[in-house]
ROSE-4610 file (N, C-alpha, C; in Angstrom, 1 decimal, always signed):
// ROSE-4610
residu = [X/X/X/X/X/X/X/X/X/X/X/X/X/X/X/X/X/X/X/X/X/X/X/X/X/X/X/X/X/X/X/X/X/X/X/X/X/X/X/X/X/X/X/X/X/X/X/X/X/X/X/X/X/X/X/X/X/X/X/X/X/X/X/X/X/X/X/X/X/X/X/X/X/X/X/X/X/X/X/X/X/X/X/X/X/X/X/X/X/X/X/X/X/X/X/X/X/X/X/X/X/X/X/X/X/X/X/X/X/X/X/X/X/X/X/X/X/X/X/X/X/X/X/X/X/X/X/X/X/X/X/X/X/X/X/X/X/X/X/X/X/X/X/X/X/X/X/X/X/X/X/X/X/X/X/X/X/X/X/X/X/X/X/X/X/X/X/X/X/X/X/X/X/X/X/X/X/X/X/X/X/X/X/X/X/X/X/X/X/X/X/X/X/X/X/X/X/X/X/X/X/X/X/X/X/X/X/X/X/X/X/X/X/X/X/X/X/X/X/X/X/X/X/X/X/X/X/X/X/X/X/X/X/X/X/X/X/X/X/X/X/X/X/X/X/X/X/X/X/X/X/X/X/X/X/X/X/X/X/X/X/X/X/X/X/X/X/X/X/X/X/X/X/X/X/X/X/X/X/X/X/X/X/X/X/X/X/X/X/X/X/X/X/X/X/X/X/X/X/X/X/X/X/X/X/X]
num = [1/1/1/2/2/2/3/3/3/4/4/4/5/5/5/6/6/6/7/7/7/8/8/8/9/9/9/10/10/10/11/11/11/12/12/12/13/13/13/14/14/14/15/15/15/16/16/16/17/17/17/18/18/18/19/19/19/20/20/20/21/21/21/22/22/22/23/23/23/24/24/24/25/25/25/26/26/26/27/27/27/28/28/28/29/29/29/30/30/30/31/31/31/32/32/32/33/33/33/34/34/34/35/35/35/36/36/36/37/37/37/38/38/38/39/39/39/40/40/40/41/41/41/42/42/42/43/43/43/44/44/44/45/45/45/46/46/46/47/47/47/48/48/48/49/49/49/50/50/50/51/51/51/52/52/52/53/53/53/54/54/54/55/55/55/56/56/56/57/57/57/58/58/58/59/59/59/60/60/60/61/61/61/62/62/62/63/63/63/64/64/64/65/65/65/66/66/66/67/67/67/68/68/68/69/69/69/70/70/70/71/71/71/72/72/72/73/73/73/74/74/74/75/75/75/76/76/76/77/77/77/78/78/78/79/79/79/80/80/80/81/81/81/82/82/82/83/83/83/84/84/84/85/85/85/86/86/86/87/87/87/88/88/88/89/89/89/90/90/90/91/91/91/92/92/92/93/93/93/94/94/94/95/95/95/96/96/96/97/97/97/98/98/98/99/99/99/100/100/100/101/101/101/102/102/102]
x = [+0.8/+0.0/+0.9/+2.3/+3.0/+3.2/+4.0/+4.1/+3.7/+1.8/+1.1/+0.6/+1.0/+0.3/+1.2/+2.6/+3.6/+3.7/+3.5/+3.1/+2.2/+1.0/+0.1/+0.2/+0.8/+1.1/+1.7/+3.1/+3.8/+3.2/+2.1/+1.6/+0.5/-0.5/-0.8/-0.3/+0.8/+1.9/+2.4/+2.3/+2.9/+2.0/+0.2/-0.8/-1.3/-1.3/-1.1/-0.3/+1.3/+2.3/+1.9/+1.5/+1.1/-0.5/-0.7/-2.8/-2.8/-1.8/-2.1/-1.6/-0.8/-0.9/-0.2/+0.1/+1.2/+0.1/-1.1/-1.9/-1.7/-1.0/-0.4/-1.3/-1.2/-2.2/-3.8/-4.2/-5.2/-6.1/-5.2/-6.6/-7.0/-8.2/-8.9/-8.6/-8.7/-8.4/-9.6/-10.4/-11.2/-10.5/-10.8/-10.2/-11.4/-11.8/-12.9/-12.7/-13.3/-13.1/-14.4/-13.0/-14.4/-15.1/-15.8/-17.0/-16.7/-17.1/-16.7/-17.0/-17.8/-18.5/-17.3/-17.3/-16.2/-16.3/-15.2/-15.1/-13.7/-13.1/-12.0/-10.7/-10.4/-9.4/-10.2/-10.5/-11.3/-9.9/-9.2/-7.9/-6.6/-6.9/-5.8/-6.9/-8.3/-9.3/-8.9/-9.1/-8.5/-7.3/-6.4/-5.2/-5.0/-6.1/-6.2/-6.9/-7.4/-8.7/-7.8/-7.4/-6.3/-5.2/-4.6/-3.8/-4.3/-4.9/-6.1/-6.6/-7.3/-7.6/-6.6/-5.3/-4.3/-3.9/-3.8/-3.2/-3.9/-5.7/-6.7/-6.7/-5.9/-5.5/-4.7/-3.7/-2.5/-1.7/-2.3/-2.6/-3.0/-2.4/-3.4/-4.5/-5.6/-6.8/-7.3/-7.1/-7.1/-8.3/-9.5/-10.5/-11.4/-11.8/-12.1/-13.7/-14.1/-15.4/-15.4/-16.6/-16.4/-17.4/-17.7/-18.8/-19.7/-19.6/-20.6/-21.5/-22.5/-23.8/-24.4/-23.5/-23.5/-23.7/-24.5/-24.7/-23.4/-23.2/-21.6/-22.6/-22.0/-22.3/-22.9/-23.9/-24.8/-24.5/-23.5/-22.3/-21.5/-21.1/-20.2/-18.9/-18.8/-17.7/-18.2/-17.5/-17.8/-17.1/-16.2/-15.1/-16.0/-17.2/-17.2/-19.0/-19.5/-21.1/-22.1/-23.7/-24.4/-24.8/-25.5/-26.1/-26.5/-27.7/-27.8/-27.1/-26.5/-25.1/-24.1/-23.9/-23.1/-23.8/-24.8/-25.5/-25.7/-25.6/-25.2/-24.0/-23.5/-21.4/-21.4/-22.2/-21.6/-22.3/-23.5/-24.3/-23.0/-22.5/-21.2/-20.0/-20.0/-18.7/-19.1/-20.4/-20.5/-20.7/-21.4/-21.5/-20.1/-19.1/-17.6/-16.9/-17.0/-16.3/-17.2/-18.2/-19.2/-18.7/-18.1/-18.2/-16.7/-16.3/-14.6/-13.8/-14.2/-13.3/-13.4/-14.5/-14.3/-14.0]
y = [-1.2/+0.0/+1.3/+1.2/+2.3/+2.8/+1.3/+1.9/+2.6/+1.8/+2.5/+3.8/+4.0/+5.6/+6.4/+6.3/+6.8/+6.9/+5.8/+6.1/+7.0/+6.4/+7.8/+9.3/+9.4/+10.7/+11.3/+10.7/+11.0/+11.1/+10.8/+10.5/+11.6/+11.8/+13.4/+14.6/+14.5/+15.7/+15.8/+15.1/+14.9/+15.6/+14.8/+15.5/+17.0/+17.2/+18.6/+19.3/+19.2/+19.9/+19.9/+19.1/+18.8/+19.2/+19.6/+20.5/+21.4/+21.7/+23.4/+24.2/+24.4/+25.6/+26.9/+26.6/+27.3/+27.4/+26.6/+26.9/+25.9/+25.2/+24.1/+23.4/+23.6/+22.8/+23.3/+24.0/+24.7/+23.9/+22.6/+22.1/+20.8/+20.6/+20.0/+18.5/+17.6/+16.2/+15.6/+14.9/+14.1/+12.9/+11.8/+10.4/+9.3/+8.6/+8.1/+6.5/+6.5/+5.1/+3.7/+2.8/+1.1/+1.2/+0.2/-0.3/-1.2/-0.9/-1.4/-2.9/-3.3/-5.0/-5.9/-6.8/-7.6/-8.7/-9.0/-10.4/-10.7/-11.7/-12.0/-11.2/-10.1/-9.5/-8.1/-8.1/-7.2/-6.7/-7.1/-6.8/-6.1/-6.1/-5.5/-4.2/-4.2/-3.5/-1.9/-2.5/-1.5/-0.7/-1.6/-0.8/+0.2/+0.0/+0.6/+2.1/+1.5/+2.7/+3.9/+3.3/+4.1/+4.9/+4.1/+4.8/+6.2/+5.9/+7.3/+7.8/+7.3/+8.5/+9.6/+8.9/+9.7/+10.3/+10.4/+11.2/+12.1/+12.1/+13.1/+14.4/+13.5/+14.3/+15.3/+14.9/+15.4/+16.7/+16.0/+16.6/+17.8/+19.6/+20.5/+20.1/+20.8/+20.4/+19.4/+18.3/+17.2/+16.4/+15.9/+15.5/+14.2/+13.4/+12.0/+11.9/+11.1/+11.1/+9.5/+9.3/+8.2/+7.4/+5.8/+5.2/+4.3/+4.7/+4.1/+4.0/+2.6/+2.4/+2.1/+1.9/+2.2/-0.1/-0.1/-1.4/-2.2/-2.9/-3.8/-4.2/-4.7/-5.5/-6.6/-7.1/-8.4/-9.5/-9.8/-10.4/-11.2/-10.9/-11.1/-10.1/-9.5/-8.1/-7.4/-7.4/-7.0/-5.0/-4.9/-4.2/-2.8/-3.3/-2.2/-2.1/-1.2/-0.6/-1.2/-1.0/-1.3/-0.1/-0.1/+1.1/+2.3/+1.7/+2.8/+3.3/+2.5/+3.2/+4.0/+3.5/+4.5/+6.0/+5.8/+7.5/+7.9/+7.4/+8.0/+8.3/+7.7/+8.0/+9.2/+9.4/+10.4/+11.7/+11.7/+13.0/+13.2/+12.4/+12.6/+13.5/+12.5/+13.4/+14.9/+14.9/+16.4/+17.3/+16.8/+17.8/+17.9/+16.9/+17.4/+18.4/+17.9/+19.2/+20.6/+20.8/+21.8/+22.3/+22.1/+22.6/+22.7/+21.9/+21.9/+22.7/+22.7/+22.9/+23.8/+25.0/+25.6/+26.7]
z = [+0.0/+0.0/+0.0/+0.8/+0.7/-0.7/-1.3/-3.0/-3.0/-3.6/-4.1/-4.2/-2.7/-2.4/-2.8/-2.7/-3.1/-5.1/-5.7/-7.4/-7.6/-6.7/-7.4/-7.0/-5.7/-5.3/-6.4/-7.0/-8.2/-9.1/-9.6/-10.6/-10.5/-9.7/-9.4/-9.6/-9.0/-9.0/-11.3/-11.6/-12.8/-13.4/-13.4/-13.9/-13.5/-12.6/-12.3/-12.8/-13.0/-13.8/-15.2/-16.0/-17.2/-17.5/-16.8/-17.1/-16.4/-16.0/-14.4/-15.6/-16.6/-17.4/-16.5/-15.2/-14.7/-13.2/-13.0/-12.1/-10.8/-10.8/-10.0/-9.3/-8.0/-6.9/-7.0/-7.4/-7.5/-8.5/-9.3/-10.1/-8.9/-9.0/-7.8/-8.3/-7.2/-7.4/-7.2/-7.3/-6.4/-7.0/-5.0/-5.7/-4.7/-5.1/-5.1/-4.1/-3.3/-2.8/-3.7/-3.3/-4.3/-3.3/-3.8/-2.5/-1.3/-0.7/+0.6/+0.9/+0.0/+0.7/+0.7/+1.6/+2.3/+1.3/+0.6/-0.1/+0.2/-0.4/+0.1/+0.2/-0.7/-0.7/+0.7/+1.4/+2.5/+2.7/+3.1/+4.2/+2.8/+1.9/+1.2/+0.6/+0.2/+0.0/+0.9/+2.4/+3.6/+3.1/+3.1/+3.2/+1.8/+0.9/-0.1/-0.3/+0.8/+0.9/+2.3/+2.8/+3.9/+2.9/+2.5/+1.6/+0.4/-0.2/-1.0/-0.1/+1.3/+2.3/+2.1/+2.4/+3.2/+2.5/+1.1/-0.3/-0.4/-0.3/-0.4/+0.9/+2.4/+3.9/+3.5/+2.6/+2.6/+1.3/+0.3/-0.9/-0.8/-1.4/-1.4/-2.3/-2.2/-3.1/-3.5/-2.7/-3.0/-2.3/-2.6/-1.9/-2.2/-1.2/-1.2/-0.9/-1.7/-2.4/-1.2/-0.3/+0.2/-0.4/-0.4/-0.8/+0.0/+1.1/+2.1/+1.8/+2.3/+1.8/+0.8/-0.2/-2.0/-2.0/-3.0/-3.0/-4.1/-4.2/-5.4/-6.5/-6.9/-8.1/-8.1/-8.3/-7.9/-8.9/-9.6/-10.3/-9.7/-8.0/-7.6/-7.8/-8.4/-8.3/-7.4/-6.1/-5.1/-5.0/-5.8/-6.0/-6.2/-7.9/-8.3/-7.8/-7.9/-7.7/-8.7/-8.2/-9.1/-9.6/-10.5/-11.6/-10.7/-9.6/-8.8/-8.0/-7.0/-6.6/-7.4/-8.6/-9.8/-9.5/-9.8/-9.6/-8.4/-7.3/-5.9/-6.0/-6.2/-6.2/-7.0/-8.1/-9.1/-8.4/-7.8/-6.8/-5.4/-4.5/-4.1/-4.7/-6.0/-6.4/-6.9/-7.7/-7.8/-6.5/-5.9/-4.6/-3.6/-3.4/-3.3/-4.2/-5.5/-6.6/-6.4/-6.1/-6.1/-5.2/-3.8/-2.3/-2.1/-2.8/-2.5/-3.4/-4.8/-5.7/-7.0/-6.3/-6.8/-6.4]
């Protein structure tokens, strides 16, 4: 999880240099957590979602869209949302970008 938080951090930082147009931290991030339902990978899931917490904590401008309550995939992909949850998550993320970022 360290990596990873550490690539994407870099990897933020990159995109921001490359779309800020000289405006740097000031373009807004949102970063989005999966769904939370417990399947077998639960315990690496965590440390995943800890990790993007802490980039969204830390980051200027940078802000985390949570998914509580949001139902998975009735598939068995526990990972990703169902239709309606998609459109809960996307009323989240707009009303974060709305309040945060602009």
């Amino acid at each position: 999880a360290a990596q990873y938080a550490a690539d994407v951090k870099r990897t933020l930082k990159k995109m921001r240099r490359a779309f800020s147009n000289g405006a740097g931290d000031s373009i807004c991030i949102l970063i989005g957590e999966p769904s939370r339902h417990p399947d077998k990978a639960t315990a690496l899931r965590g440390e995943f979602i800890t990790a993007i917490q802490t980039l969204a904590d830390t980051l200027p401008n940078t802000v985390f869209v949570h998914s509580a309550n949001l139902a998975a995939n009735s598939d068995g992909d526990s990972w990703h949302f169902s239709a309606a949850a998609q459109m809960k998550l996307g009323d989240r993320y707009w009303n974060k970008f709305r309040n945060r970022c602009d």
